[in-house]
mmCIF file of the N, C-alpha and C atoms, coordinates in Angstrom:
data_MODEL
# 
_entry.id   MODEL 
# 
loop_
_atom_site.group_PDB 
_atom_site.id 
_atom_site.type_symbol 
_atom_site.label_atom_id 
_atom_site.label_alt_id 
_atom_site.label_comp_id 
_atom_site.label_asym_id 
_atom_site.label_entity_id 
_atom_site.label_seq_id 
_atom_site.pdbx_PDB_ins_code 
_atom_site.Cartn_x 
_atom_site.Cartn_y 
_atom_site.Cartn_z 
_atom_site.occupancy 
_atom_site.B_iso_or_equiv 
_atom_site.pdbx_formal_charge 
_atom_site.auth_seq_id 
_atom_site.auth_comp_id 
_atom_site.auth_asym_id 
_atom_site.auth_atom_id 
_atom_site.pdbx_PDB_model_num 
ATOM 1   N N  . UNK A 1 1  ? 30.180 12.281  -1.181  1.00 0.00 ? 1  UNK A N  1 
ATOM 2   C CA . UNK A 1 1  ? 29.487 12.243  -2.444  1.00 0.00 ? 1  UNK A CA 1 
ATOM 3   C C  . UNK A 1 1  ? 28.536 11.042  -2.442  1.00 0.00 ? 1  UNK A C  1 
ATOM 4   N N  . UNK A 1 2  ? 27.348 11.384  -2.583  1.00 0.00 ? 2  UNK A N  1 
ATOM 5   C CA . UNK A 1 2  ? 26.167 10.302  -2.889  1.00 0.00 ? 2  UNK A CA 1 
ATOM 6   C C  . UNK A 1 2  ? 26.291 8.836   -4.414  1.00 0.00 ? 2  UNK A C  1 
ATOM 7   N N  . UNK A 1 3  ? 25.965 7.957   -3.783  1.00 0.00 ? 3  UNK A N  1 
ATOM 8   C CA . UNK A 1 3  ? 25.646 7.073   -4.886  1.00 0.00 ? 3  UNK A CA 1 
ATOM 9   C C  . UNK A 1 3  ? 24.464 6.380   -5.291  1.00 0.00 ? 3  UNK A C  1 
ATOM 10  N N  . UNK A 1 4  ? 24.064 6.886   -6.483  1.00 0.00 ? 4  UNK A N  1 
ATOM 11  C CA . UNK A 1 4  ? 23.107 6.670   -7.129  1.00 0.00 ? 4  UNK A CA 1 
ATOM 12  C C  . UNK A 1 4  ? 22.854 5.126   -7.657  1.00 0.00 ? 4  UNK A C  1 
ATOM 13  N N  . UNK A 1 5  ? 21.853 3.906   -7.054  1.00 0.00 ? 5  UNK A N  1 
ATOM 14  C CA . UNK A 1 5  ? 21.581 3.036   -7.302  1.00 0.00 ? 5  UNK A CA 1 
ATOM 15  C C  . UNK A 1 5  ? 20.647 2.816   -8.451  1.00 0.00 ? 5  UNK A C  1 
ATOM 16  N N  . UNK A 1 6  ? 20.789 2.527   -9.830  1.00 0.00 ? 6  UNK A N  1 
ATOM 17  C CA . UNK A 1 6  ? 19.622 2.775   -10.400 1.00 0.00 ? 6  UNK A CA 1 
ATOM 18  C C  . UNK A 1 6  ? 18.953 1.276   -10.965 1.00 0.00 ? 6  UNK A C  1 
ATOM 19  N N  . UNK A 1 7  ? 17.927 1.650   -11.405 1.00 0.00 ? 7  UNK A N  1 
ATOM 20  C CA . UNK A 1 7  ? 17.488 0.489   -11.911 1.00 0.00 ? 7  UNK A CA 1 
ATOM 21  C C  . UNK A 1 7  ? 17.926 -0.237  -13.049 1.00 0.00 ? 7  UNK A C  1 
ATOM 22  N N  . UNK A 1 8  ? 18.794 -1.593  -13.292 1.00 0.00 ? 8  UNK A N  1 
ATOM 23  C CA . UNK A 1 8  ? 19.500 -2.229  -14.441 1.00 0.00 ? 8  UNK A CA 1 
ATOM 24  C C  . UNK A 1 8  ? 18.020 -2.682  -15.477 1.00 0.00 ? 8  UNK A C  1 
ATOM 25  N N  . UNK A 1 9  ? 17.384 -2.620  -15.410 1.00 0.00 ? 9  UNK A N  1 
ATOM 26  C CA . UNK A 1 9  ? 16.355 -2.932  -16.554 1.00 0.00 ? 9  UNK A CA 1 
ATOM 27  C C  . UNK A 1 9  ? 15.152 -2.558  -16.442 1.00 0.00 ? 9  UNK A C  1 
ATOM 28  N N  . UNK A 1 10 ? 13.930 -2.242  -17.226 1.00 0.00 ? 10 UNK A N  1 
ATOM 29  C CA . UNK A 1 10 ? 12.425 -2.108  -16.885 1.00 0.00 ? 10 UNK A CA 1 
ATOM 30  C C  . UNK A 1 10 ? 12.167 -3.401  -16.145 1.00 0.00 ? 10 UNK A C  1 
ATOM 31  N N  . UNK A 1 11 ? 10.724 -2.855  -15.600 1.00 0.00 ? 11 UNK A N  1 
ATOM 32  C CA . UNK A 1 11 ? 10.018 -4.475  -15.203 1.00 0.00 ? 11 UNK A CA 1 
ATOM 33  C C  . UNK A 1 11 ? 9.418  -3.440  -13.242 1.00 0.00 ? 11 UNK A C  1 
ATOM 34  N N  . UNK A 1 12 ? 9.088  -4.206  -12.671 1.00 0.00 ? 12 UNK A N  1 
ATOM 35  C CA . UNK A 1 12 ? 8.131  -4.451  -11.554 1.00 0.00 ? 12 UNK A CA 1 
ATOM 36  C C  . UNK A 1 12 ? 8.970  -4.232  -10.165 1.00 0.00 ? 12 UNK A C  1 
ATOM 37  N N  . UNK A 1 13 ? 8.590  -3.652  -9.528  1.00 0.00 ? 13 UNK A N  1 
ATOM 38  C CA . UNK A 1 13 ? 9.326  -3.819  -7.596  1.00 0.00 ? 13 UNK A CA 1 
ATOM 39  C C  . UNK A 1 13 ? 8.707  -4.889  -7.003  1.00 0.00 ? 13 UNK A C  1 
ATOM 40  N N  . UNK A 1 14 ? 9.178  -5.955  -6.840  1.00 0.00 ? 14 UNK A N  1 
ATOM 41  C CA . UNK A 1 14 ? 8.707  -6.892  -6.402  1.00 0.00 ? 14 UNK A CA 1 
ATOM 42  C C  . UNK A 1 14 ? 8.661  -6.957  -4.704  1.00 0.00 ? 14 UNK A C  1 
ATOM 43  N N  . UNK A 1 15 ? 10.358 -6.889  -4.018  1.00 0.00 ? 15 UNK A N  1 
ATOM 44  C CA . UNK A 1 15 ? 10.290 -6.554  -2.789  1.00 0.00 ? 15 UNK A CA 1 
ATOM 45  C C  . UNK A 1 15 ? 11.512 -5.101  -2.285  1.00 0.00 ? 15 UNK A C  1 
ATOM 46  N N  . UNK A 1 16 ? 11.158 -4.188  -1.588  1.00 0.00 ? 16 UNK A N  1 
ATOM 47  C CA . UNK A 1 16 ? 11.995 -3.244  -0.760  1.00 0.00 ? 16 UNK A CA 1 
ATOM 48  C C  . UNK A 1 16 ? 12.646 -3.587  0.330   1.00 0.00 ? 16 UNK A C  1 
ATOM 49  N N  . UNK A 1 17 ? 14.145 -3.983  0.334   1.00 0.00 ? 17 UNK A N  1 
ATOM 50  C CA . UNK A 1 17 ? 14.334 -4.517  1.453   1.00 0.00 ? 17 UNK A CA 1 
ATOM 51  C C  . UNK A 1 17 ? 15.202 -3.565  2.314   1.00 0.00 ? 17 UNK A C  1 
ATOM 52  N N  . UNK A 1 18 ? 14.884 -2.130  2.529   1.00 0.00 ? 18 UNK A N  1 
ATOM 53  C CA . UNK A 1 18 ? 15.782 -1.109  2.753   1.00 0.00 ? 18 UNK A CA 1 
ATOM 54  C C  . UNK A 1 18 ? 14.800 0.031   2.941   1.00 0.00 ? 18 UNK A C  1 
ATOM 55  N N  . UNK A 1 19 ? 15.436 0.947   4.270   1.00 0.00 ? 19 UNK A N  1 
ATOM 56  C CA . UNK A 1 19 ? 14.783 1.961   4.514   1.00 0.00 ? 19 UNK A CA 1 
ATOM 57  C C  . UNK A 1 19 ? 15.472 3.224   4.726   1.00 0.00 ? 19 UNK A C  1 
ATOM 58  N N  . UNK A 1 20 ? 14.949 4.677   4.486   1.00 0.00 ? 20 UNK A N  1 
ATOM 59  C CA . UNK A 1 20 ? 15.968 5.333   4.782   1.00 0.00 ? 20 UNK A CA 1 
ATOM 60  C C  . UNK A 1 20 ? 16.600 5.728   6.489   1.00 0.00 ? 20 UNK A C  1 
ATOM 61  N N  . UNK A 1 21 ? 17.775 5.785   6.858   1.00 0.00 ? 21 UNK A N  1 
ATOM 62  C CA . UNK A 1 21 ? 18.888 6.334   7.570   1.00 0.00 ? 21 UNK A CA 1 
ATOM 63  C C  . UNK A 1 21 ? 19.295 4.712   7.918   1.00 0.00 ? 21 UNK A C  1 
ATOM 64  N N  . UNK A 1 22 ? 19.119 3.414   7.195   1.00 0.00 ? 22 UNK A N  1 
ATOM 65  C CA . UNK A 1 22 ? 19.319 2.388   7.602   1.00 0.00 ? 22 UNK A CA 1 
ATOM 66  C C  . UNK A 1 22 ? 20.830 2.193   6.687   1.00 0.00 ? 22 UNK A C  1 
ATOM 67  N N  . UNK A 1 23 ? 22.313 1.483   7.643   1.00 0.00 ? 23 UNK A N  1 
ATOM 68  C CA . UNK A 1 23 ? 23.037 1.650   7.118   1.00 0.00 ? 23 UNK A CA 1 
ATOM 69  C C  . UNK A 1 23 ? 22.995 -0.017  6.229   1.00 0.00 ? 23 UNK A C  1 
ATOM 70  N N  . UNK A 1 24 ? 24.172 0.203   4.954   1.00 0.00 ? 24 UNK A N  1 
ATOM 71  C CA . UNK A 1 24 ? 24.271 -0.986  4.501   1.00 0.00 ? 24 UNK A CA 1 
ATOM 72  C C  . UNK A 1 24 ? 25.318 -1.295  4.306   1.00 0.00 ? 24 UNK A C  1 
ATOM 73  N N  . UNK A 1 25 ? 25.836 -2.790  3.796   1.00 0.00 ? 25 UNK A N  1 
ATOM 74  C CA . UNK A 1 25 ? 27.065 -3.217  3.564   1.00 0.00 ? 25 UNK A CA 1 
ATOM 75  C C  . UNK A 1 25 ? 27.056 -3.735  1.930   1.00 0.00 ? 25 UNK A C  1 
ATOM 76  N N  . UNK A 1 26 ? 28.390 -3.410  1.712   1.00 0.00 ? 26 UNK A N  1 
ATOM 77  C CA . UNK A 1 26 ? 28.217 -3.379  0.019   1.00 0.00 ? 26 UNK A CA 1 
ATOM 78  C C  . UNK A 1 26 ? 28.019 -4.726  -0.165  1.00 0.00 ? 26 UNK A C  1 
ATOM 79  N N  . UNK A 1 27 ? 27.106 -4.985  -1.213  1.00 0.00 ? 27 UNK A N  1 
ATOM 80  C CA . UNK A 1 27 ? 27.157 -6.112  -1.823  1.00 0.00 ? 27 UNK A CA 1 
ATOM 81  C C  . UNK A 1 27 ? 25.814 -6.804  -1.202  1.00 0.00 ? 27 UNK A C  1 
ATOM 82  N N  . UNK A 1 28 ? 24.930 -5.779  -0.198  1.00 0.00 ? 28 UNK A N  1 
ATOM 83  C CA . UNK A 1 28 ? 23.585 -6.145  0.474   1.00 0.00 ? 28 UNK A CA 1 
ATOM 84  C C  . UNK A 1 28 ? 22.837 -6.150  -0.583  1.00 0.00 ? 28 UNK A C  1 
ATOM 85  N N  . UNK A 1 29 ? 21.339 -7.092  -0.828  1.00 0.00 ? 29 UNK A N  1 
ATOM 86  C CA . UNK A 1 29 ? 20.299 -6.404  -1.583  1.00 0.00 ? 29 UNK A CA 1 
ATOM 87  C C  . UNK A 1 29 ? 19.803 -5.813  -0.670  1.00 0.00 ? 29 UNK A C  1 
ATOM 88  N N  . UNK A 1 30 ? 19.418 -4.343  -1.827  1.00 0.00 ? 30 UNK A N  1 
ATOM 89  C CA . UNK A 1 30 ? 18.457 -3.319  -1.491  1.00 0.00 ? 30 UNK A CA 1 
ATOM 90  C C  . UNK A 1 30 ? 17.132 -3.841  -1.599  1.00 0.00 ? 30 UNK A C  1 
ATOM 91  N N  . UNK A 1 31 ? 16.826 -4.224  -3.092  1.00 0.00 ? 31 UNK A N  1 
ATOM 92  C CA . UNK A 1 31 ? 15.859 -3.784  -3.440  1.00 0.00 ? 31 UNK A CA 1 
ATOM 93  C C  . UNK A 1 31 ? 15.565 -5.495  -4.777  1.00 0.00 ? 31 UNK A C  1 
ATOM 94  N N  . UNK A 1 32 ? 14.560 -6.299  -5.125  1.00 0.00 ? 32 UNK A N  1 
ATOM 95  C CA . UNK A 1 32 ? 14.365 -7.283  -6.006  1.00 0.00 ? 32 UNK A CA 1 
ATOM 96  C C  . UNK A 1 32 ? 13.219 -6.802  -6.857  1.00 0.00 ? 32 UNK A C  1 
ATOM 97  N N  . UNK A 1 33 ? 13.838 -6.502  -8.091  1.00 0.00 ? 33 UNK A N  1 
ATOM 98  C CA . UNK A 1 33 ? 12.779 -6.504  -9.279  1.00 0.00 ? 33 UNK A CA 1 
ATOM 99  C C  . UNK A 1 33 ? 12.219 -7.437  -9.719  1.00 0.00 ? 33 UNK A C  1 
ATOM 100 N N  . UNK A 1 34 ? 11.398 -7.659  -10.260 1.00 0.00 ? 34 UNK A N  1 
ATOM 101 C CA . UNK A 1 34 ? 10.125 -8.680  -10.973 1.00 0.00 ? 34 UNK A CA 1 
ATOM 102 C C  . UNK A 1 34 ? 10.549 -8.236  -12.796 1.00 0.00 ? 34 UNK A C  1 
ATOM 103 N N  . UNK A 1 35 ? 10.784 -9.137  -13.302 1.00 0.00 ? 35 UNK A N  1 
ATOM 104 C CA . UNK A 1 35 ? 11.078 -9.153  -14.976 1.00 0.00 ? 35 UNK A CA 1 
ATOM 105 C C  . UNK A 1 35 ? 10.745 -10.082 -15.424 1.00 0.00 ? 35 UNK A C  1 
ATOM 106 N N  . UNK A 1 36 ? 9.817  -9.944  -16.590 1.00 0.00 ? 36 UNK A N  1 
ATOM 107 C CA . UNK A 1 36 ? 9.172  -11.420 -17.607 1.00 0.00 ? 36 UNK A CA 1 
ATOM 108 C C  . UNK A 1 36 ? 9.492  -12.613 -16.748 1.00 0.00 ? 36 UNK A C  1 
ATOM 109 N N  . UNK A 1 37 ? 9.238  -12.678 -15.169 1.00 0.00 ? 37 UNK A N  1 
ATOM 110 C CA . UNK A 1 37 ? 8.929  -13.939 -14.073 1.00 0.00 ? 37 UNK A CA 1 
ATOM 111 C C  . UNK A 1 37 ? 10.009 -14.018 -13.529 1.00 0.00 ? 37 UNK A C  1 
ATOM 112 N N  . UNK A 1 38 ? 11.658 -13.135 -13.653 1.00 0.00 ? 38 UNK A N  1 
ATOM 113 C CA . UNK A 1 38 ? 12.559 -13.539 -12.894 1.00 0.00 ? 38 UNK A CA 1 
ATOM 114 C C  . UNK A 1 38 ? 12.925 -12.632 -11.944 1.00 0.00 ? 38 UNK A C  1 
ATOM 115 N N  . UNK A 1 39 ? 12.956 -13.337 -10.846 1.00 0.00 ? 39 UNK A N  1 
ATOM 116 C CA . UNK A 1 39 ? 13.597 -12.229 -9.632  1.00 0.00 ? 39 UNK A CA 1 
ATOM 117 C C  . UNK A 1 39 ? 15.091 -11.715 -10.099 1.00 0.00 ? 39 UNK A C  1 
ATOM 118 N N  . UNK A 1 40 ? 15.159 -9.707  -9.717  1.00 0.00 ? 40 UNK A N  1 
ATOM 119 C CA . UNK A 1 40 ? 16.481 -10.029 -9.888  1.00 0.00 ? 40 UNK A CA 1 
ATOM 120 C C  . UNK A 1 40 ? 16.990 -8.666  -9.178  1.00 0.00 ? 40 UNK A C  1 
ATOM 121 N N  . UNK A 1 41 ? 17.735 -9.293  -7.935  1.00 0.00 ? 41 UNK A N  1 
ATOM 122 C CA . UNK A 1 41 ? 18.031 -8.429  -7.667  1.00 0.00 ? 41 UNK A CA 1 
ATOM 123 C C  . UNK A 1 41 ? 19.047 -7.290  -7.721  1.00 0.00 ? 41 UNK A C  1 
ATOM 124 N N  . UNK A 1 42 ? 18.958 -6.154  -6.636  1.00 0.00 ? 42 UNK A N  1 
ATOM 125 C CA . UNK A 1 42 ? 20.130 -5.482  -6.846  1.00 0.00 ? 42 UNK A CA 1 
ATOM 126 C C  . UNK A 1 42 ? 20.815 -4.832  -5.770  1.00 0.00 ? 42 UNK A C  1 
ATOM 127 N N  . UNK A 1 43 ? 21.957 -4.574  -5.420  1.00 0.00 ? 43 UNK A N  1 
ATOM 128 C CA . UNK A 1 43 ? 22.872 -5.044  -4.833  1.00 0.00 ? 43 UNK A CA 1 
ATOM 129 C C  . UNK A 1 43 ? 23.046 -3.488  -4.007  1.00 0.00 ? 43 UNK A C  1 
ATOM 130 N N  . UNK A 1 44 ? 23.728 -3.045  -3.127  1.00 0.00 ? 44 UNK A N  1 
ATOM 131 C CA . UNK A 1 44 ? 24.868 -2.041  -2.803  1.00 0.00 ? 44 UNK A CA 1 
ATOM 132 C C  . UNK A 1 44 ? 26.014 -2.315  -3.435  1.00 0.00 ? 44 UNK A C  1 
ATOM 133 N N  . UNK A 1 45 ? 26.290 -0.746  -4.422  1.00 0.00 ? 45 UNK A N  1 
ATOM 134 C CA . UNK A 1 45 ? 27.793 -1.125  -4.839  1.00 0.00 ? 45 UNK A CA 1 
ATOM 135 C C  . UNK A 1 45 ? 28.677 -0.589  -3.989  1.00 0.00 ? 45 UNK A C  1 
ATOM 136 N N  . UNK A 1 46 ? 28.722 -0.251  -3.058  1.00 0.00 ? 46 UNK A N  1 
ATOM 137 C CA . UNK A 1 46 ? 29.756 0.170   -1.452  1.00 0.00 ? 46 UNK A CA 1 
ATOM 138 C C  . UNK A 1 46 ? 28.563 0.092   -0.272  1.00 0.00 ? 46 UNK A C  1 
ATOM 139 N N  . UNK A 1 47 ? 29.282 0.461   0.951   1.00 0.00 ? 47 UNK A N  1 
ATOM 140 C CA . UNK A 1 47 ? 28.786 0.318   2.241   1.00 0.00 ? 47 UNK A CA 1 
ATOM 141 C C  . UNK A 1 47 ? 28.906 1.326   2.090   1.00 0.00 ? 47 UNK A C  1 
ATOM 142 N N  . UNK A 1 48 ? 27.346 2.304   2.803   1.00 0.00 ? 48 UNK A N  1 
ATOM 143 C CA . UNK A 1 48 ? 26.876 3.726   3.107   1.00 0.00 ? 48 UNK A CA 1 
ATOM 144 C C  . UNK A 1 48 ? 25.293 3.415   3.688   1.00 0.00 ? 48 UNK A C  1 
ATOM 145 N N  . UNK A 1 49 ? 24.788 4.960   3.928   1.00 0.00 ? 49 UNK A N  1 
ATOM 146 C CA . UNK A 1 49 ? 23.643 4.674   4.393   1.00 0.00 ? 49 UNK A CA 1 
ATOM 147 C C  . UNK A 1 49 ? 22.647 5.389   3.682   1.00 0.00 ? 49 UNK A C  1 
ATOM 148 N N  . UNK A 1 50 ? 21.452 4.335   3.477   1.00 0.00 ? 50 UNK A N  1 
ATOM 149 C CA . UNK A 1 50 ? 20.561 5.061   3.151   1.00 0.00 ? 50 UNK A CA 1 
ATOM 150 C C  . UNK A 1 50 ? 19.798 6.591   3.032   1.00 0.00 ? 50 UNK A C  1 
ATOM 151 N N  . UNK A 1 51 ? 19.875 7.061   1.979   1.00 0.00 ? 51 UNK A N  1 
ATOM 152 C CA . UNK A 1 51 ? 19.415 8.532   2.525   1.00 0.00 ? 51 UNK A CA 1 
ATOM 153 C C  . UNK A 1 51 ? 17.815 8.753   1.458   1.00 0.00 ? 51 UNK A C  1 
ATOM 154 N N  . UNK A 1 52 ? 18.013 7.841   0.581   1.00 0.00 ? 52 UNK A N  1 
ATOM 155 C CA . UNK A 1 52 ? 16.545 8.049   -0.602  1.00 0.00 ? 52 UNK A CA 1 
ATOM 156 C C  . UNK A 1 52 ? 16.027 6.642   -0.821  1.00 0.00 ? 52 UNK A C  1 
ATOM 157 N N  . UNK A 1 53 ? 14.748 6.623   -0.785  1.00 0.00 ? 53 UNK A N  1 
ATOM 158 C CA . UNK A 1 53 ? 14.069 5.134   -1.213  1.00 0.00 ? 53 UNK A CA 1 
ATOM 159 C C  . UNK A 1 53 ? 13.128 5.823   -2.166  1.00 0.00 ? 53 UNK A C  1 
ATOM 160 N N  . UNK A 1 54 ? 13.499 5.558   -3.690  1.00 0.00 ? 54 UNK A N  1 
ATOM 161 C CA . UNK A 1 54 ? 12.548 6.566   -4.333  1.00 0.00 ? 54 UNK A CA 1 
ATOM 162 C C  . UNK A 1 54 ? 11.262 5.551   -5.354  1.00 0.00 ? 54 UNK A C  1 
ATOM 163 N N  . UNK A 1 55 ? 11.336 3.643   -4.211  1.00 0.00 ? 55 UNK A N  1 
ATOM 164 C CA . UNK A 1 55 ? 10.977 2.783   -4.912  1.00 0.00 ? 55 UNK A CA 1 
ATOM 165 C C  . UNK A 1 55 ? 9.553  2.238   -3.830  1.00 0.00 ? 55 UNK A C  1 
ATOM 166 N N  . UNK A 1 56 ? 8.574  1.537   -4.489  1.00 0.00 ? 56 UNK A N  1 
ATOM 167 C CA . UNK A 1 56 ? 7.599  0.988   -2.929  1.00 0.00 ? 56 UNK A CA 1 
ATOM 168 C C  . UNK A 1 56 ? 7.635  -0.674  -3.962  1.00 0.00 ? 56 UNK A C  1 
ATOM 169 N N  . UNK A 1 57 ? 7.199  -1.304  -2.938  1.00 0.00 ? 57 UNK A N  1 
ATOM 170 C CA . UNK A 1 57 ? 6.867  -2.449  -3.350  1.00 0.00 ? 57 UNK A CA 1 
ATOM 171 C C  . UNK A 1 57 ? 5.547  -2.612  -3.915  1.00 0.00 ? 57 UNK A C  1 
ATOM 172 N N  . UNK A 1 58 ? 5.257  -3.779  -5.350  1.00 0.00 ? 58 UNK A N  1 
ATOM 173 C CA . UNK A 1 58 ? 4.337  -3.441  -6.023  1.00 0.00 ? 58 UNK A CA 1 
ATOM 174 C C  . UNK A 1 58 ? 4.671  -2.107  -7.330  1.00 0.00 ? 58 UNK A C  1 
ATOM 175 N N  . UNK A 1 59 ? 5.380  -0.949  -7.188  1.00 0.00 ? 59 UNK A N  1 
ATOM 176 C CA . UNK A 1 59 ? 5.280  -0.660  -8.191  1.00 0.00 ? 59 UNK A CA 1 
ATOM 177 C C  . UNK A 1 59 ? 5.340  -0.969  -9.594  1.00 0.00 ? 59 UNK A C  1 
ATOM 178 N N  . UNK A 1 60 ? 4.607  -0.906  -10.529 1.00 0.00 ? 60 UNK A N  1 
ATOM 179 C CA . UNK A 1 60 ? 4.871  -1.228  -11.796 1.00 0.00 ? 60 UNK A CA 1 
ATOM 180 C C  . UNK A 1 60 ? 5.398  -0.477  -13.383 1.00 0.00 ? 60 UNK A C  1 
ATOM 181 N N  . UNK A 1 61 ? 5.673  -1.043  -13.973 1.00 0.00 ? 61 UNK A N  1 
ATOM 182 C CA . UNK A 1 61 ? 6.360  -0.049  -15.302 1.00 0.00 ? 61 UNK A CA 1 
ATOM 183 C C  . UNK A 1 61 ? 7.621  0.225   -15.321 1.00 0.00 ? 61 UNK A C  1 
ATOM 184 N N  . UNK A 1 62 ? 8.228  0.540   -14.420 1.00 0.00 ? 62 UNK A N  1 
ATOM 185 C CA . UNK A 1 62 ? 9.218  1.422   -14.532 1.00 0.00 ? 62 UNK A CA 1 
ATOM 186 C C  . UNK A 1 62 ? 10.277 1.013   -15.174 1.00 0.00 ? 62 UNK A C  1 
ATOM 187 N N  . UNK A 1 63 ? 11.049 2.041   -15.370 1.00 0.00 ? 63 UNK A N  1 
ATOM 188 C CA . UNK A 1 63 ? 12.080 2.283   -16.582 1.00 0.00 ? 63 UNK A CA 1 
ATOM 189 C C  . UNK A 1 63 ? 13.610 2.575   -16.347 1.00 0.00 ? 63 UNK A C  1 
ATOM 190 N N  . UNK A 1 64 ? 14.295 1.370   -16.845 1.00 0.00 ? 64 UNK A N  1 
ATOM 191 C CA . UNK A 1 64 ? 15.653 1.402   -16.538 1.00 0.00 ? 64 UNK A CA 1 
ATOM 192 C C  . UNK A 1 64 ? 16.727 2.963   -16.432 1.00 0.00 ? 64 UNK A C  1 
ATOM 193 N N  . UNK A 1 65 ? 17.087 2.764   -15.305 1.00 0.00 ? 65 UNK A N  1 
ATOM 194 C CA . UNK A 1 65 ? 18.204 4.100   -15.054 1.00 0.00 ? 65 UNK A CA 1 
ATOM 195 C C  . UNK A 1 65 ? 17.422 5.026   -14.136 1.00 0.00 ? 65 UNK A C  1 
ATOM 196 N N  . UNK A 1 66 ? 16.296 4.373   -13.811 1.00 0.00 ? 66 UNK A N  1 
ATOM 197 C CA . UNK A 1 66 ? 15.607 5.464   -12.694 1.00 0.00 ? 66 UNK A CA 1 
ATOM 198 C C  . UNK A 1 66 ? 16.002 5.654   -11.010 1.00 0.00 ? 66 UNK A C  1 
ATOM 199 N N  . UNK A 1 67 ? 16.657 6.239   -10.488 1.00 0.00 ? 67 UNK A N  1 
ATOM 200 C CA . UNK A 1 67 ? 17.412 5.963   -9.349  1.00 0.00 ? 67 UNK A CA 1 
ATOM 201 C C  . UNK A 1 67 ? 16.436 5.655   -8.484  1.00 0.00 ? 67 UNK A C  1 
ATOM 202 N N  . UNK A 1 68 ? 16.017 4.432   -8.148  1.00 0.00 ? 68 UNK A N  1 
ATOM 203 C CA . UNK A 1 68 ? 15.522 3.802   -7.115  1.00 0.00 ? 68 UNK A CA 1 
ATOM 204 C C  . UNK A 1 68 ? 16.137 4.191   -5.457  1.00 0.00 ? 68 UNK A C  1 
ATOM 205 N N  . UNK A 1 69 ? 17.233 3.889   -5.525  1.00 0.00 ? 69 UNK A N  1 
ATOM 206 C CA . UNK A 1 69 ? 18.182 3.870   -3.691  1.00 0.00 ? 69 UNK A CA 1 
ATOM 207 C C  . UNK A 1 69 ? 19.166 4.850   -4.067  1.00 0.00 ? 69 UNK A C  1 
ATOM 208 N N  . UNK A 1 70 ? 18.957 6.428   -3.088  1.00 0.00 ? 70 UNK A N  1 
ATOM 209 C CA . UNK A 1 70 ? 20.333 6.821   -2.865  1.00 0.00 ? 70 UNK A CA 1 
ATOM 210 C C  . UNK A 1 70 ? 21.531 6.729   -1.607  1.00 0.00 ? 70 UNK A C  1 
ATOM 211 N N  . UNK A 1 71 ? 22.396 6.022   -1.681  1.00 0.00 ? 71 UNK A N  1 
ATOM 212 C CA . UNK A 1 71 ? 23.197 6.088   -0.307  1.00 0.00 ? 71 UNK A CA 1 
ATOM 213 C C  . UNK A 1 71 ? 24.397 7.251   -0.346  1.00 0.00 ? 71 UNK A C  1 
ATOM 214 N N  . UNK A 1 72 ? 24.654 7.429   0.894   1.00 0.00 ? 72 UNK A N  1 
ATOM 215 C CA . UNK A 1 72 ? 26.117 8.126   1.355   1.00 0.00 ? 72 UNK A CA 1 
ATOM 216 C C  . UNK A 1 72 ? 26.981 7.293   2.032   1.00 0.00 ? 72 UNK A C  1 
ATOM 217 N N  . UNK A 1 73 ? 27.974 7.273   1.861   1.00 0.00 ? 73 UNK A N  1 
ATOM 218 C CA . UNK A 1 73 ? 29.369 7.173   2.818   1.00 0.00 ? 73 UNK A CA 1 
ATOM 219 C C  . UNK A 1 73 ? 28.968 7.100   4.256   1.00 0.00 ? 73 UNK A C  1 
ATOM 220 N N  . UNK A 1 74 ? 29.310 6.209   4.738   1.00 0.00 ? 74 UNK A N  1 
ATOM 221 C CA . UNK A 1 74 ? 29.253 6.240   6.048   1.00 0.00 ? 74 UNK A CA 1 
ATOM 222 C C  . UNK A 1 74 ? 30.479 7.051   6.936   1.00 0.00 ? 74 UNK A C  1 
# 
């Protein structure tokens, strides 16, 4: 069963640090948002591997709960 990483607040993709079939370890950042000037990132909540990057760096606007990273089970 897949887990859906989503975004904890609006605001900016600042950096992508994850690609897909790349595996991860829980508790890696994926991915650092840009918010009213604070970095913040966000995490793997288990070890699996990348299967969706549905984020680029630079994007702007976006809106909390949007699944950015999907992983699987390794």
């Amino acid at each position: 069963m897949s887990t859906d990483v989503e975004l904890q607040t609006s605001g900016n993709i600042w950096k992508v640090m994850v690609q897909p079939d790349q595996a991860v370890a829980a508790g890696e950042t994926l991915f650092i948002m840009e918010v009213m000037k604070m970095e913040i990132p966000h995490e793997a909540p288990c070890a699996g591997k990348v299967t969706a990057v549905n984020i680029n760096e630079g994007d702007e606007g976006l809106d909390a709960g949007m699944v950015a990273v999907r992983l699987e089970p390794l």
